[in-house]
N, C-alpha and C positions, 0 to 999 in steps of 0.2 A: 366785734373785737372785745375782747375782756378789760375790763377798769384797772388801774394800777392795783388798787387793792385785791382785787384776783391774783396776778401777775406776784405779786412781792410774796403774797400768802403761798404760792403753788413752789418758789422761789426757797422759802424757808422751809416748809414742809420736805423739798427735795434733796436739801442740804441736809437735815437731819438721817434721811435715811440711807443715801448715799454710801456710804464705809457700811454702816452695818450688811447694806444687801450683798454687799460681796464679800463678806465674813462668809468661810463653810459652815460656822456653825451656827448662823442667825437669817431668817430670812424674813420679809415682809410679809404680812399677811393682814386681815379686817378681820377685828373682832368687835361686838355688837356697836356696832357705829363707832370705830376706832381702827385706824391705820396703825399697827403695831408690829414692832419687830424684839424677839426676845433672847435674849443669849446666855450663855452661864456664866457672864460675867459679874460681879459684883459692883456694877457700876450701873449708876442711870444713864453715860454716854451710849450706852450699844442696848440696854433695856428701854424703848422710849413708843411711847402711845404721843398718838394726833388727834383729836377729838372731830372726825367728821361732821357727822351730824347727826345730833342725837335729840329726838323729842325731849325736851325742859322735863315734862312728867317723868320720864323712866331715867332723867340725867343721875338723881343718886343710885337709884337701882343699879346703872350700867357703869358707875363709876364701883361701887362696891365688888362686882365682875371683874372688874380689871389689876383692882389690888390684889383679889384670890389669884389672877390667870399669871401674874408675877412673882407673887410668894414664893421666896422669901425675901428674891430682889429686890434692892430699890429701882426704881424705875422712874423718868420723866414725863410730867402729861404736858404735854404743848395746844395751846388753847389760838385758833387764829380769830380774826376780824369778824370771818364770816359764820364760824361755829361756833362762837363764844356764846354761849346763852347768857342772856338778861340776869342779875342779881344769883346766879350760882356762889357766890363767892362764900358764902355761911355753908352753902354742902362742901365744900372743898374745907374749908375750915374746922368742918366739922369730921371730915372723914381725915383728917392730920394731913391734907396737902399744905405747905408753904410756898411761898410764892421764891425763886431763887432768882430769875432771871428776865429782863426780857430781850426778846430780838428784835433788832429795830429790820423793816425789810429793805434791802435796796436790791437794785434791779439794774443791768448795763446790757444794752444791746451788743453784741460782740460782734454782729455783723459791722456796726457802722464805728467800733471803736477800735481803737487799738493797744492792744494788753499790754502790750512788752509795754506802752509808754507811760498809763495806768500802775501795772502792777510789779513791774518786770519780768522774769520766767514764772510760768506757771504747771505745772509736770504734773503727769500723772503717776501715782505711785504704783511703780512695775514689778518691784521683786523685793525679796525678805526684806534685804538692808533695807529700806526703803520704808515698809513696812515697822521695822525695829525702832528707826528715826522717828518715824513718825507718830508712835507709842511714846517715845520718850519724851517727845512733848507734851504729849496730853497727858503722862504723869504728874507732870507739871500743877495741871488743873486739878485732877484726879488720880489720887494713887494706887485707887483700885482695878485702872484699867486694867492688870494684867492679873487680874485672882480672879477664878473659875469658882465655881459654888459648887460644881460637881468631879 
């Protein structure tokens, strides 16, 4: 059985990619030890790298890979528990990452809970309107969701 820390990391990781994979114009894919998905959006919401696992040696190498395979986009790196290499923190500084967020994990069995009393409804987004609403929130956060680069 995997440790909560597994669990809350597969949890977060999921969550980030989730919307982008069913965008037509962005899909998931691994690039050199990085779970990434890229879009023509001008946003780091729908542009966003996972840092798998990357040998410590080659981490500035492969991180400089990642800036070019985005360019011009900005783009998200999301660093978890178990990937995080030891004392990166001066390459990331040094290549202009700042640090903007973190995610805390939490994790709820759904089989033994129950949502509605939790969260209340919880829906999946089906058709434009929907989609549109759901944009307009996250302009909120970010105004670039809806500008294309191309």
């Amino acid at each position: 059985m995997k440790n909560l820390i597994d669990k809350c990391e597969e949890t977060i990781r999921a969550k980030f990619f989730c919307i982008p994979n069913l965008l037509e114009n962005c899909k998931v894919e691994e690039f050199d030890g990085f779970q990434v998905t890229k879009s023509p959006y001008l946003t780091s919401m729908f542009n966003i790298s996972w840092l798998n696992k990357v040998n410590p040696i080659y981490l500035e190498s492969s991180l400089k890979k990642l800036i070019n395979y985005f360019s011009p986009n900005p783009f998200s790196l999301w660093l978890g528990p178990n990937s995080f290499p030891l004392d990166c923190n001066d390459i990331l500084t040094t290549l202009g990452f700042t640090q903007e967020a973190n995610e805390t994990g939490m994790i709820i069995d759904l089989n033994y809970s129950n949502i509605r009393e939790c969260f209340g409804d919880v829906n999946k987004v089906t058709d434009i309107s929907e989609v549109i609403y759901f944009i307009e929130v996250l302009e909120s956060y970010d105004s670039f969701v809806r500008v294309s680069s191309q």
